[in-house]
Every structure is written in structure tokens, then in C-alpha cells.
N, CA and C atoms as a LAMMPS dump frame, in Angstrom:
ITEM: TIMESTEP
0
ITEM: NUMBER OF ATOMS
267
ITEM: BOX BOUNDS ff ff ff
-5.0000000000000000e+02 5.0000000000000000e+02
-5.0000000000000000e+02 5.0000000000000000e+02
-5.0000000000000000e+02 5.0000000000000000e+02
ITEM: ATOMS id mol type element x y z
1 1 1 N 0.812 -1.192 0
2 1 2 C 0 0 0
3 1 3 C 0.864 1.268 0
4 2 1 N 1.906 1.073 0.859
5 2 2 C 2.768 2.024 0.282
6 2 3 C 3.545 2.37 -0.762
7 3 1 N 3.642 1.214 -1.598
8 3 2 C 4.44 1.795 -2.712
9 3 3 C 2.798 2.357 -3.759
10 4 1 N 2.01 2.004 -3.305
11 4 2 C 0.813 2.892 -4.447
12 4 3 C 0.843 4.308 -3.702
13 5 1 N 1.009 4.946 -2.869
14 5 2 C 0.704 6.283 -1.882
15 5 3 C 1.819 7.004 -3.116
16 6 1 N 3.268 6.079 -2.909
17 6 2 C 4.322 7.026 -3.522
18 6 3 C 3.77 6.923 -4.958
19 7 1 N 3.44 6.435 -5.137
20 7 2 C 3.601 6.59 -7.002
21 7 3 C 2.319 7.894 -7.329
22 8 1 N 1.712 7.941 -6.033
23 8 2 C 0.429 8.724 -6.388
24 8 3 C 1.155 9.854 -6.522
25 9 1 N 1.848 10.428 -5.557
26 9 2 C 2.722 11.593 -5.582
27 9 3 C 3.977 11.923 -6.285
28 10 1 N 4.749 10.745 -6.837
29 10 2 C 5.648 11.171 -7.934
30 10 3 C 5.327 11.146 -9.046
31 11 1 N 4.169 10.502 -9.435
32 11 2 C 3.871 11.12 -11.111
33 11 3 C 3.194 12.332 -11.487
34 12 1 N 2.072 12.731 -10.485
35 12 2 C 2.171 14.151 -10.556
36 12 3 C 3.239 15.394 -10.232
37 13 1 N 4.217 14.714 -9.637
38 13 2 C 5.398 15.712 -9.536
39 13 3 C 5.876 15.872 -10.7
40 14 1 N 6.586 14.352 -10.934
41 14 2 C 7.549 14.476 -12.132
42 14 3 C 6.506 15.012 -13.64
43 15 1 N 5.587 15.15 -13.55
44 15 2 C 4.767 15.94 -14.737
45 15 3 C 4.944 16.958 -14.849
46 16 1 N 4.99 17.672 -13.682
47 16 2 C 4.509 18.889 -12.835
48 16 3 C 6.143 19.47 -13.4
49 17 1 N 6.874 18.665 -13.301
50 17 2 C 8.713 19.143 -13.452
51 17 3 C 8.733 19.252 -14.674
52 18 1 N 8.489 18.286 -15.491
53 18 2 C 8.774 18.179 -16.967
54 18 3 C 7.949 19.828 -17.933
55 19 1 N 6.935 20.048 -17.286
56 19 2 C 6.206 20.847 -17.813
57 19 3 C 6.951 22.36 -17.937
58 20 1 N 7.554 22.143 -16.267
59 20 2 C 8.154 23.366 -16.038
60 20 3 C 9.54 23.862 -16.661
61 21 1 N 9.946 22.499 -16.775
62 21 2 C 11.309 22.354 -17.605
63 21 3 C 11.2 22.638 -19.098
64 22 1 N 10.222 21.954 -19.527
65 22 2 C 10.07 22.552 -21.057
66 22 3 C 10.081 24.324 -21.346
67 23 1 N 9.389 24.683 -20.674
68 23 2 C 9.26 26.107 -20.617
69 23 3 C 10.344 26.913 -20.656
70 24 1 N 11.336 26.332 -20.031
71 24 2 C 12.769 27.432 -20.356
72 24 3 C 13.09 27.235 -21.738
73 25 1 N 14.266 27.907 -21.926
74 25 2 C 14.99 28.11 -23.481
75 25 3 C 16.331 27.007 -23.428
76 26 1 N 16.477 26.396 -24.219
77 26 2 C 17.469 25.465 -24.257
78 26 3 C 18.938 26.594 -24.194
79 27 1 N 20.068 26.239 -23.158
80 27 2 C 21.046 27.44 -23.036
81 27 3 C 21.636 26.901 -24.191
82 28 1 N 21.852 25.505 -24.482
83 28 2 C 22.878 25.04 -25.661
84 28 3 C 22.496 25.614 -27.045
85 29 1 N 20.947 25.385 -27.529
86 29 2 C 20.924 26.254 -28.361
87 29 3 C 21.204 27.679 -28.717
88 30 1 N 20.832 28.36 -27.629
89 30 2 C 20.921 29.735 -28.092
90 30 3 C 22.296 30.102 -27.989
91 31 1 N 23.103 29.304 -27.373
92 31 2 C 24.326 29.629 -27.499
93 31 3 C 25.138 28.848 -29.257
94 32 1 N 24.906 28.019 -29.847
95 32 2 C 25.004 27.755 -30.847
96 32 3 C 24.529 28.802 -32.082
97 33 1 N 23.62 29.551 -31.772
98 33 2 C 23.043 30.695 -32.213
99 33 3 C 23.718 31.456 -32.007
100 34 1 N 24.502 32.326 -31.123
101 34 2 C 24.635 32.964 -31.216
102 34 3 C 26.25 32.675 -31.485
103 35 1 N 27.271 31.846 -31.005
104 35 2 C 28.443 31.457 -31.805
105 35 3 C 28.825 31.523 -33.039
106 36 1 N 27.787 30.653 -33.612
107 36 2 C 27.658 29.983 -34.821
108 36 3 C 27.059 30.399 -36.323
109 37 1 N 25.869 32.127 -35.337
110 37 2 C 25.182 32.358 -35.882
111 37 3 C 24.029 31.724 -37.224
112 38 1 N 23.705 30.287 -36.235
113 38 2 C 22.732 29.312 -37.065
114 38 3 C 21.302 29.973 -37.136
115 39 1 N 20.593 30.371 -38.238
116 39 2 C 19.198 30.698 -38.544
117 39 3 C 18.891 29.786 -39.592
118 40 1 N 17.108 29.733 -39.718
119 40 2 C 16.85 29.236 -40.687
120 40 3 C 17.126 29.396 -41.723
121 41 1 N 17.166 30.953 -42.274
122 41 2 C 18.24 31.294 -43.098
123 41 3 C 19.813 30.988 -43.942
124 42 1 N 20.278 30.719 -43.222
125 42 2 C 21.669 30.366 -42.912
126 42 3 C 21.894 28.766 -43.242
127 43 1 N 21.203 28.353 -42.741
128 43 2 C 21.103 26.737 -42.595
129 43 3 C 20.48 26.19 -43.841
130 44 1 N 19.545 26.758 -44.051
131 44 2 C 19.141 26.949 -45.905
132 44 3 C 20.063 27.166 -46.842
133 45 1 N 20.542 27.75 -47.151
134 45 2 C 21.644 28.475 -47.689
135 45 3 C 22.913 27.876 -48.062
136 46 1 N 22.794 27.081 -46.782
137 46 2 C 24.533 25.604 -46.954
138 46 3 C 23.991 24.259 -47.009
139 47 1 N 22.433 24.084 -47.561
140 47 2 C 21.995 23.112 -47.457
141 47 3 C 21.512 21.968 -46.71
142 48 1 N 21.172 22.173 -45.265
143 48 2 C 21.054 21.683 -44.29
144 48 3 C 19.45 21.438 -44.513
145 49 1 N 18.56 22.518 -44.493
146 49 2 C 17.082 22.686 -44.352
147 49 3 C 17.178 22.591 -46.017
148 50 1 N 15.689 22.268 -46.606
149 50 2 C 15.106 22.353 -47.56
150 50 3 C 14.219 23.861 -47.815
151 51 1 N 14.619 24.646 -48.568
152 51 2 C 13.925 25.824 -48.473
153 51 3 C 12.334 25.427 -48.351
154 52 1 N 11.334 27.024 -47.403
155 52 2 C 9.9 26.532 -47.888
156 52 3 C 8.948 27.593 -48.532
157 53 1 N 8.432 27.08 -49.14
158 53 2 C 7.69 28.769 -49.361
159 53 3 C 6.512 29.02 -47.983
160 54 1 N 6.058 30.825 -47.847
161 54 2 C 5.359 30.13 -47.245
162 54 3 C 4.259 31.686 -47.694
163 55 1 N 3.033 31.415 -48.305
164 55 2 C 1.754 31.996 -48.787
165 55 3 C 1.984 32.855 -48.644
166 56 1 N 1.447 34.431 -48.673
167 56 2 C 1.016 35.312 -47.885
168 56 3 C -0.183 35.536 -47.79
169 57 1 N -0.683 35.93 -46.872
170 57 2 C -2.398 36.149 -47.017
171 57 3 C -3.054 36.891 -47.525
172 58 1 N -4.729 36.697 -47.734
173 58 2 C -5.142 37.193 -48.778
174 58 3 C -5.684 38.798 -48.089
175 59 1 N -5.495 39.804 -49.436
176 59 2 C -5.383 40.816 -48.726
177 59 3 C -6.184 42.044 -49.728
178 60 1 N -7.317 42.655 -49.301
179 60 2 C -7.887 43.239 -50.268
180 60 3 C -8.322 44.885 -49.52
181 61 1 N -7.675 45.685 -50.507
182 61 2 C -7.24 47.231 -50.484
183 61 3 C -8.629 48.082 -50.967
184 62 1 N -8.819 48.942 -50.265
185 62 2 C -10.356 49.819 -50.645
186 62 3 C -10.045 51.465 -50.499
187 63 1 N -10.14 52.206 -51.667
188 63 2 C -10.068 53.638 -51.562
189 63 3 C -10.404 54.54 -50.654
190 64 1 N -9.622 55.268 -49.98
191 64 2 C -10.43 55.892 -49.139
192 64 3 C -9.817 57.492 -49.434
193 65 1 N -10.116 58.34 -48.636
194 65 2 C -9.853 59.675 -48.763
195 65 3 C -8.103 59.744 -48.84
196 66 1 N -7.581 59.036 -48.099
197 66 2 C -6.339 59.618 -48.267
198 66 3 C -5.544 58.213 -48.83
199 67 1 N -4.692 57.404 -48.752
200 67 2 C -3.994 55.878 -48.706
201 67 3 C -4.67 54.775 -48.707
202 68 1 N -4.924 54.115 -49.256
203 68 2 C -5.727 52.887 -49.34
204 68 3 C -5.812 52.263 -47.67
205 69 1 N -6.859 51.618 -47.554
206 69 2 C -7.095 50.675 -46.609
207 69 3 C -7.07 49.397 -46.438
208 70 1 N -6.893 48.508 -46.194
209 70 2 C -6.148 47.171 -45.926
210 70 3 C -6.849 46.394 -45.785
211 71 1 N -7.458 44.844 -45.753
212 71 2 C -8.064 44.514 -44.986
213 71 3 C -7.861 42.417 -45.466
214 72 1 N -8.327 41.93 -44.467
215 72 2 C -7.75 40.235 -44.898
216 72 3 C -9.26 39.546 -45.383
217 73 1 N -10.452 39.826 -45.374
218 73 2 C -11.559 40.028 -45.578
219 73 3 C -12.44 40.679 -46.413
220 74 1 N -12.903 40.371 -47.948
221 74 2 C -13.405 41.529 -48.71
222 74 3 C -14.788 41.904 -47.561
223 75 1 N -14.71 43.25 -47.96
224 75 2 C -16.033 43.947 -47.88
225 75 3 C -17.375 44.11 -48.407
226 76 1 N -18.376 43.589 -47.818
227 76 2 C -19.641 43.434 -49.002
228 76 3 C -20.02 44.495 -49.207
229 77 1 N -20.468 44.878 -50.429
230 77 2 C -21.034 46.27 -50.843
231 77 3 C -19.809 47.246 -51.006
232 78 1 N -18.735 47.044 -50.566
233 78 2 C -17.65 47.955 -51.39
234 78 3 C -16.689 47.572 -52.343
235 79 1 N -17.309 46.84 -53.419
236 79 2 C -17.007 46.403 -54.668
237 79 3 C -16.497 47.552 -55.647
238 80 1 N -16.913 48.465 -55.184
239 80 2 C -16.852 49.696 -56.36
240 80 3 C -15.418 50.666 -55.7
241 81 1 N -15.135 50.082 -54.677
242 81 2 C -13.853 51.104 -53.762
243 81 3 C -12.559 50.126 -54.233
244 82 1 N -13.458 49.2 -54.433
245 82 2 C -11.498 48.071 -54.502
246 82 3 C -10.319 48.541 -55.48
247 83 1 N -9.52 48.575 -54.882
248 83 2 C -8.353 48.935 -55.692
249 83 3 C -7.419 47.756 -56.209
250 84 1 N -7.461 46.933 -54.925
251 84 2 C -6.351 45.855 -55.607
252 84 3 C -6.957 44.726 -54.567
253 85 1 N -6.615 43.098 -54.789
254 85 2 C -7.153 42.489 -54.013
255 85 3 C -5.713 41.315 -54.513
256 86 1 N -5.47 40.41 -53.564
257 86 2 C -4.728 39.103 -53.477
258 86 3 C -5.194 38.41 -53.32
259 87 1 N -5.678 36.817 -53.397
260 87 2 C -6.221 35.874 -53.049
261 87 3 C -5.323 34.599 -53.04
262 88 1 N -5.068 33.656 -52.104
263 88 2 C -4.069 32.946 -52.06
264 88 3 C -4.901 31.496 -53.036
265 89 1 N -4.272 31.145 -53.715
266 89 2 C -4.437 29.844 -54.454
267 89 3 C -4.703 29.058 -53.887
């Protein structure tokens, strides 16, 4: 009966640790970073990573009094203001 009491209390610990441990920043990496100056960039570049593309979102522009307005969402009923629109494939 006692070895079930302990196990009740070390697996919620050791969870409880692991969780907390993840949360920091690895020191080895960022020090490889900053030595080594490794980025995704970089690491691309000498062939390590496979480049990726990555979309941009869709983005549709409406006239206004002064600079166009922005927006990731067309506008219903301001069909007649659009200036430029993107739509991702």
C-alpha cells in the first residue's frame, strides 16, 4: 500500500517538473546561435534545411480619402472602392 501512496505523488510531480522544464529556453541552443550564428536562413543556404515557401495572405485594399485601406476580408457592398485584391491559391 505504500508503494501505491508514492507513485500517487511522484507522477504528478515528475509531470509537474517536466512541464516546467520545457518552458525554459534550451542554453545550448541559443548559445550555438549565437556562436555559430545558425538561422533558418543560414542553414538553408549551406543546405542543411530544404527551403519553404510560405503563402502570404489574402489581402484586399479599398479607396479611401487619403492611402488605401487594408483589410484580410473583402467587404460586401464595397465592390466599387477596390483597388487591388490578393487571393491565395
Amino acid at each position: 500500500m505504500a508503494e501505491f501512496r508514492s507513485s500517487r505523488v511522484i507522477v504528478p510531480a515528475l509531470v509537474a517538473v517536466s512541464v516546467l522544464i520545457s518552458a525554459c529556453s534550451n542554453p545550448y541552443l541559443e548559445r550555438l546561435r549565437a556562436e555559430f550564428g545558425w538561422t533558418e536562413g543560414r542553414m538553408t543556404e549551406d543546405g542543411w534545411l530544404k527551403s519553404r515557401e510560405i503563402p502570404p495572405d489574402a489581402i484586399y485594399c479599398y479607396k479611401t480619402m487619403a492611402k488605401p485601406n487594408c483589410f484580410k476580408t473583402p467587404k460586401p457592398g464595397q465592390e466599387h472602392r477596390l483597388v487591388s485584391e490578393y487571393e491565395n491559391a
